[in-house]
C-alpha positions in Angstrom: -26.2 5.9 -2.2 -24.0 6.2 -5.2 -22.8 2.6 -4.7 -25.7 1.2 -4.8 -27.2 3.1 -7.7 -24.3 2.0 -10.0 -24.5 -1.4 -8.5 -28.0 -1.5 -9.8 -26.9 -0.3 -13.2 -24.0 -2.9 -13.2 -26.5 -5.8 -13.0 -28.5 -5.1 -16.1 -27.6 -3.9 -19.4 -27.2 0.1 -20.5 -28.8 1.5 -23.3 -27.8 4.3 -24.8 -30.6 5.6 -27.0 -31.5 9.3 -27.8 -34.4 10.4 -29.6 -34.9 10.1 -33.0 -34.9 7.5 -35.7 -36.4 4.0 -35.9 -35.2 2.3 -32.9 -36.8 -1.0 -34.0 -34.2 -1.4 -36.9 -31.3 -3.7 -36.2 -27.6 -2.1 -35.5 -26.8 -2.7 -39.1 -29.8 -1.2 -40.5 -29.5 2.2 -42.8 -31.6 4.3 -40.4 -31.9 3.2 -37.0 -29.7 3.3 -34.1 -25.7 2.0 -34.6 -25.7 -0.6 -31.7 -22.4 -1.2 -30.2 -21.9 -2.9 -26.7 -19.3 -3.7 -23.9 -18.5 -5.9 -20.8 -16.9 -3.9 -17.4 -15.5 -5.0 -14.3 -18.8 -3.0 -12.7 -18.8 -5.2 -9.4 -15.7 -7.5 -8.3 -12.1 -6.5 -7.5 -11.5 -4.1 -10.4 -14.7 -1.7 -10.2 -13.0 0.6 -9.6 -11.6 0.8 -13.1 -14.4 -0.4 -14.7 -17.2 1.9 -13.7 -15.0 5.1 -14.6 -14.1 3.6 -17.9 -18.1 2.6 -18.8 -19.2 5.9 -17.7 -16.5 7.7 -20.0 -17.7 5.8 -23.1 -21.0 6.3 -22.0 -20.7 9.9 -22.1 -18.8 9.5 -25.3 -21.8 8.5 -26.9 -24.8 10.3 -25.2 -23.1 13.6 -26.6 -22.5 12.6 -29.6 -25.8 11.4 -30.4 -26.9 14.9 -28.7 -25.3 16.5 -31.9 -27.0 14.1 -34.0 -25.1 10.8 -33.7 -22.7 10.5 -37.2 -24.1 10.6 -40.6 -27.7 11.3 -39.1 -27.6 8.0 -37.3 -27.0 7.8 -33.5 -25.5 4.6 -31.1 -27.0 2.9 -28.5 -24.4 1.7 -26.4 -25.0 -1.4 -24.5 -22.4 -2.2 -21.4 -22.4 -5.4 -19.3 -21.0 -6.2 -16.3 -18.2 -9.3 -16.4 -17.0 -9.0 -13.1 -13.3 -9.2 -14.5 -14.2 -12.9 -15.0 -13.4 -15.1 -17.6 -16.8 -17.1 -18.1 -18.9 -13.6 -17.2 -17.7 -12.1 -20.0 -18.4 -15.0 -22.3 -22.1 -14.8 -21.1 -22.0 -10.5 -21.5 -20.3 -11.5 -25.0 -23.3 -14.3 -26.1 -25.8 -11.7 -24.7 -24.4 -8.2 -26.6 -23.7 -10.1 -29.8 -26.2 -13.0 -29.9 -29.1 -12.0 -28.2 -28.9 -7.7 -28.7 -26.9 -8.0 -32.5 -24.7 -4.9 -31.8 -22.1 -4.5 -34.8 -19.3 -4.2 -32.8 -18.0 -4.4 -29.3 -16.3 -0.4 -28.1 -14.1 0.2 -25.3 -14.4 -3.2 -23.4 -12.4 -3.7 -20.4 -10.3 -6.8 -19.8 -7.2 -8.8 -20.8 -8.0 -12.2 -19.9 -11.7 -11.7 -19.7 -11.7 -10.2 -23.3 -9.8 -13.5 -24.5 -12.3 -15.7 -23.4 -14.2 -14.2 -25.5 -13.0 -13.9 -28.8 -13.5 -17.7 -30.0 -17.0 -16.7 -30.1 -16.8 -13.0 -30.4 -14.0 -12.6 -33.3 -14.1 -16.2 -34.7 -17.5 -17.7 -34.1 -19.5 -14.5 -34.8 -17.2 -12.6 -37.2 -17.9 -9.2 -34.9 -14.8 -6.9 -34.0 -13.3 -5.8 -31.0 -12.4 -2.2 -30.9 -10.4 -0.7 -28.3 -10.1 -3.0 -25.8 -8.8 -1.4 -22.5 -6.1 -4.3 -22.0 -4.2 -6.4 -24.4 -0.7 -8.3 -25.0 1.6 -8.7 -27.6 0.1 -12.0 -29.2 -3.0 -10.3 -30.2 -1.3 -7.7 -32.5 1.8 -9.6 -33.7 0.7 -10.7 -36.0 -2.7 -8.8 -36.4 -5.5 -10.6 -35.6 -8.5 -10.1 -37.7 -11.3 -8.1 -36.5 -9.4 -7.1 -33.5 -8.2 -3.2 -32.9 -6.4 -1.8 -29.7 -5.6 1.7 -29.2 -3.8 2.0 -26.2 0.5 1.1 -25.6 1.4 -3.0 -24.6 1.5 -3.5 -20.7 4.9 -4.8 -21.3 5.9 -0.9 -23.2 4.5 0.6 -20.4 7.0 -1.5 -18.2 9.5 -0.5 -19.9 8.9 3.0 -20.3 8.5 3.3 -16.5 12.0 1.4 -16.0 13.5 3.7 -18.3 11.8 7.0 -16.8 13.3 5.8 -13.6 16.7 5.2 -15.1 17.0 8.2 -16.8 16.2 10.3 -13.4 19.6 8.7 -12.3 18.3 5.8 -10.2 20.7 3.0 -9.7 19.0 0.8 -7.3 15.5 0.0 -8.5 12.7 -2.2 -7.0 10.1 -3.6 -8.8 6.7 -3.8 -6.6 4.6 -6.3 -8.2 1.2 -8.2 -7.7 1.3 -12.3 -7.9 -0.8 -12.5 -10.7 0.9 -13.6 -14.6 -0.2 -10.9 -15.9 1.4 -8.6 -13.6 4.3 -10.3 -13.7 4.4 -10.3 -17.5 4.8 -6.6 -17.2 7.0 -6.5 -14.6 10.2 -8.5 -16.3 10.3 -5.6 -18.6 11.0 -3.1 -16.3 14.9 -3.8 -16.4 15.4 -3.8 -20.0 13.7 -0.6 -20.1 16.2 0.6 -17.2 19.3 -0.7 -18.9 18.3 0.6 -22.0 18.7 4.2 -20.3 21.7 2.9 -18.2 23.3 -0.9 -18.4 25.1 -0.1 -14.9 21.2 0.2 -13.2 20.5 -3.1 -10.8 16.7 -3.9 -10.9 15.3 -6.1 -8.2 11.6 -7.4 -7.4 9.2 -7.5 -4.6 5.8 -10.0 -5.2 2.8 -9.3 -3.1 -0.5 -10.6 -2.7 -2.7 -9.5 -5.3 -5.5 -7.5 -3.6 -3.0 -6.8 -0.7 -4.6 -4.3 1.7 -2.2 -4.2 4.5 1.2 -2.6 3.0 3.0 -2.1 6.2 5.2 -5.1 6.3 5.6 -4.7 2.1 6.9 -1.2 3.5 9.0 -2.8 6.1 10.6 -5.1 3.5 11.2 -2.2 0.3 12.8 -0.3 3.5 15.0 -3.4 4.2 15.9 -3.9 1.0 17.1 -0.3 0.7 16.3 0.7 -3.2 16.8 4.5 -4.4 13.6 4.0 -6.5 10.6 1.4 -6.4 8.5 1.2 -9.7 4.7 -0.2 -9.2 2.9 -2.6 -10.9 -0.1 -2.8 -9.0 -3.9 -1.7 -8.9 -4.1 1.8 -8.2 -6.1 1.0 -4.9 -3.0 -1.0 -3.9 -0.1 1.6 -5.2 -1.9 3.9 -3.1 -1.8 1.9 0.0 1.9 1.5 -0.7 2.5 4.9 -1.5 0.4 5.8 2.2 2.6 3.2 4.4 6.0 4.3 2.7 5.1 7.5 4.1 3.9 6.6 7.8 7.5 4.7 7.5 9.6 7.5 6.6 10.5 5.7 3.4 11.6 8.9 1.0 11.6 6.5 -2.1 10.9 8.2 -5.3 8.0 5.8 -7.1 6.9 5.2 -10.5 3.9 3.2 -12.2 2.5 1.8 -15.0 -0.3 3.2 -17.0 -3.0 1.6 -14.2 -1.2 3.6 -11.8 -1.9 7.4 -12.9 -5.4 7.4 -12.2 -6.8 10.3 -10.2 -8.0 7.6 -8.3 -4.6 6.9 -6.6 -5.0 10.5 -5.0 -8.3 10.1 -3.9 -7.3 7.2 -1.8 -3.9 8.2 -1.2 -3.9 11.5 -0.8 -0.4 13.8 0.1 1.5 10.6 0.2 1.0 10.2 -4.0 2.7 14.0 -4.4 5.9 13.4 -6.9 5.0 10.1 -7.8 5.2 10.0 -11.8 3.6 7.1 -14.1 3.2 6.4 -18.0 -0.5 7.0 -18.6 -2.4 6.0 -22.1 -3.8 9.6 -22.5 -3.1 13.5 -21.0 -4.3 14.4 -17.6 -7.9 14.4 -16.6 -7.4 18.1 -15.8 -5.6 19.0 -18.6 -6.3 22.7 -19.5 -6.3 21.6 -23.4 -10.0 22.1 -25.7 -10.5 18.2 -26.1 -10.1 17.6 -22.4 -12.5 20.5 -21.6 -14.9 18.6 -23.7 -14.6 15.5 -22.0 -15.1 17.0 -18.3 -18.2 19.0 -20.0 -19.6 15.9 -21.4 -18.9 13.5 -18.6 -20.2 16.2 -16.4 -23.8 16.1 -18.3 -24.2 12.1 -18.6 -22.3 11.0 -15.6 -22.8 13.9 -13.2 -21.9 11.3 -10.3 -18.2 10.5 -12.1 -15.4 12.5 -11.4 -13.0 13.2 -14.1 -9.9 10.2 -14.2 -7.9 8.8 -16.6 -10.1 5.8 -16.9 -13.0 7.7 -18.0 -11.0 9.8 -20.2 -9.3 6.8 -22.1 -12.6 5.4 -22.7 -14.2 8.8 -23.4 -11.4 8.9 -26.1 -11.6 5.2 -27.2 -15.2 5.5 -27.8 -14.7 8.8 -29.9 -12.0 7.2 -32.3 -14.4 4.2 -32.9 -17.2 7.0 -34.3 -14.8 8.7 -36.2 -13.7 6.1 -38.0 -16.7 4.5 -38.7 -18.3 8.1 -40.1 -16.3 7.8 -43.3 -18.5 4.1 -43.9 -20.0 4.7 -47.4 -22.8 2.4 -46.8 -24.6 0.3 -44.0 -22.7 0.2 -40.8 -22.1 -3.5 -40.3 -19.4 -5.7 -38.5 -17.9 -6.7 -41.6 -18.0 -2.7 -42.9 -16.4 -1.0 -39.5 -13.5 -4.1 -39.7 -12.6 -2.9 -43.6 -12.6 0.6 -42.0 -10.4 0.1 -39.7 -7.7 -1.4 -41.8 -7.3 1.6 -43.7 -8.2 3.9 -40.5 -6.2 6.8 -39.7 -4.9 9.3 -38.7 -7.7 9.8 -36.2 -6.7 12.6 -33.6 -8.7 12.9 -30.8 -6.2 15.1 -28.4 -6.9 13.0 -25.5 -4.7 9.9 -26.8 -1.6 9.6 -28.6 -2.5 10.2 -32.4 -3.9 6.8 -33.8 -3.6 5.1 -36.7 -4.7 1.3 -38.1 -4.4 -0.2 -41.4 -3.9 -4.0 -42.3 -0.8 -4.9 -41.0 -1.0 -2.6 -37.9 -3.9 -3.3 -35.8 -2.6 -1.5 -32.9 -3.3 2.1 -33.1 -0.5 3.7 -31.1 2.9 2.3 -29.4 3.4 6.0 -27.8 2.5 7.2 -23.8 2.4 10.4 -21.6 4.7 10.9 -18.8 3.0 12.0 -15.8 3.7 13.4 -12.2 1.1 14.2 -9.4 2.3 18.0 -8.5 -0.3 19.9 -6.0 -2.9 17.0 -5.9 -3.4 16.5 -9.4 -1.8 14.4 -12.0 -0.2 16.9 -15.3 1.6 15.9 -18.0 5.4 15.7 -18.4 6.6 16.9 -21.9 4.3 15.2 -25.0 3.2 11.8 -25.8 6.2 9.7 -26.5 7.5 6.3 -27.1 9.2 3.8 -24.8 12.8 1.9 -25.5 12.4 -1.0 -28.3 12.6 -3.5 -26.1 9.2 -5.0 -26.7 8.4 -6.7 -30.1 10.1 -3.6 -31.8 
C-alpha cells in the first residue's frame, strides 16, 4: 500500500544521490556530492502536508542532478521525519547536521518545530536554514543570520484573505479558526486586512478543536451566527470537512483560506462542496498550464510517480530550485558559511512557480507577495498575478 511504503520511508533518512562523482567526499568538498537535508511532518497529524512537500523537493533535486547537478556537482538530499514535534526535530536536526554534515538545511517544514531547532542549528552549528515552509515575523524583523524564508508571513496571508473577502463586498465575516497560538496568531489579522478594504466590515470568530473531525455542530453554530462570508484558518483536511457539512446544511456561505487552505488536497477530500471557494496560496496552481509548472508535474511525475501534483509539492519543488540557483553562482567550495554570504546578496531568482524572490542582508525574506486562487471545475487556478496584501503586518 502506498501508506505504508511512505511510512517506511518516513522512518529512516532519504538520500538523494545520482551517479557520478566521489560520494565519499563531505558536502563541502570541491567534487563530491552537495549534501543538504530536511525534517517533514511524514507521520503525525500534519502528513498530509509534509509528505507532498518532501516529495516535491525531492523531485527538485533528483532532476536536477539528472542534468548534471550545478557546476558539475550534484545534491544528495537527506529528509527526516519530525513528526511536527518540537524535540523530533531537534533529534532530525543533531542527526542531518551533526552526524550526516549537510551544508545546509532546504525546504524544511515547520514553525515551531523549526524553532526548536535553531539554537543548535543556526547558533550552535553556524548552518543555515533555507526556505523554511512556516515562519513568523520575529525571525525576519530583524534578519536573523543564517536564516532565509521564501514564502509570505502567516499573519499576510491573514490579511490578504480578510481583505479578498472585503473587497468581494462582504460585510459580515466569520473567522473559522483552530485553538492552537499559532492559528490564532494568524487569525487576528484577518480584520485589519478586511477594514483596510472597507472600515464598515464587522469581523467575528469561531475557535474549534484543533484536529476537529466532526464539523456538523461548527456548521450548526456559523449557520446560527448568520455571516455573509466565513474565512478559514484551518488544516486543509479540516477546511474540507467544514466546507462538506456547510453543504449537507444548506449553508450558501462564500469561504476563503489561507495559504494552507488551497491545496488540491482540499478537493480530494472535499470534493463539489470546495467549488468557489478562493484562498491566498504561496505559488500558482498545481495545474497551471504555464512552462515551469509543466516542469514540475514532469519531474514529480518521474521521481514521485505515487504523488499527485499539489501546492505543497510545488512550493517545495520551487523552494528547493531557488536554493540551487542561488548557490550556482558560489565561486568556490559550497560550504554553510559560502551559501549564507550568497544569500545576502541573492537575487532576483525567478522560478515561475513562486512570487519572484529576492534576499540580500537586510532582507532575509525573499518575497511578501501571494496568488489569489479559486477552485472552478475541480481544480484550483489562479486569480490575476502574484500580489501583495494590505500593510498591516510589519510594513
Amino acid at each position: 500500500m502506498r501508506f505504508a511504503s511512505m511510512l517506511a520511508v518516513a522512518l529512516t533518512a532519504l538520500a538523494i544521490t545520482a551517479c557520478g562523482g566521489d560520494e565519499s567526499e563531505s558536502g563541502a568538498s570541491g567534487s563530491g556530492p552537495i549534501k543538504v537535508g530536511a525534517w517533514f511532518p511524514l507521520t503525525g497529524p500534519v502528513a498530509a502536508s509534509g509528505i507532498p512537500q518532501k516529495e516535491g523537493a525531492t523531485a527538485a533535486f533528483e532532476a536536477m542532478n539528472a542534468e548534471g547537478g550545478i557546476n558539475g556537482r550534484k545534491f544528495e538530499y537527506i529528509a527526516q521525519d519530525n513528526a511536527f514535534d518540537p524535540q523530533q526535530t531537534v533529534q532530525a536536526a543533531r542527526a542531518l547536521v551533526g552526524e550526516e554534515e549537510v551544508v545546509a538545511i532546504v525546504a524544511a517544514n515547520g514553525t515551531a518545530p523549526s524553532a526548536a531547532a535553531f539554537p543548535y542549528v543556526l547558533n550552535q552549528a553556524k548552518v543555515p536554514i533555507i526556505n523554511t515552509y512556516g515562519g513568523a515575523a520575529d525571525w525576519y524583523e530583524p534578519p536573523r543570520p543564517l536564516l532565509f524564508g521564501y514564502q509570505t508571513l502567516y499573519e499576510d496571508q491573514g490579511a490578504a484573505a480578510g481583505a479578498w473577502a472585503a473587497e468581494d463586498g462582504h460585510k459580515n465575516i466569520l473567522v473559522i479558526r483552530s485553538d492552537p497560538a499559532a492559528f490564532a496568531a494568524v487569525a487576528k489579522y484577518v480584520e485589519p486586512g478586511a477594514k483596510s478594504a472597507d472600515p464598515s466590515v464587522s469581523v467575528d470568530e469561531l475557535v474549534v478543536k484543533f484536529q476537529t473531525t466532526d464539523y456538523s455542530p461548527i456548521a450548526g453554530q456559523v449557520k446560527a451566527k448568520n455571516p455573509d462570508a466565513v474565512v478559514l484558518i484551518l488544516a486543509f483536511p479540516e477546511a474540507a470537512a467544514y466546507l462538506k457539512q456547510a453543504a449537507l446544511q444548506g449553508l450558501d456561505i462564500p469561504a476563503y483560506g489561507y495559504a494552507p487552505t488551497a491545496d488540491e488536497g482540499l478537493i480530494k477530500l472535499g470534493g463539489q462542496a470546495t467549488e468557489g471557494f478562493k484562498a491566498v496560496s504561496l505559488n500558482k496552481p498545481a495545474m497551471d498550464p504555464s512552462p515551469e509548472m509543466q516542469e514540475y508535474r514532469k519531474a514529480l511525475k518521474q521521481y514521485a510517480p505515487d504523488e499527485q501534483p499539489s501546492a505543497n509539492s510545488a512550493a517545495a519543488y520551487a523552494a528547493a530550485n531557488s536554493f540551487a540557483e542561488v548557490v550556482k553562482g558560489i565561486d568556490g567550495d559550497v560550504t554553510a558559511e559560502s551559501i549564507a554570504k550568497a544569500f545576502e546578496s541573492a537575487g532576483p531568482v525567478e522560478t515561475g512557480i513562486l512570487p519572484p524572490l529576492k534576499w540580500d542582508r537586510e532582507n532575509h525574506l525573499g518575497t511578501n507577495q501571494i496568488q489569489r486562487v479559486e477552485v472552478k471545475g475541480g481544480k484550483f487556478v489562479a486569480v490575476g498575478d502574484f500580489t501583495e496584501p494590505p500593510p498591516v503586518v510589519g510594513n
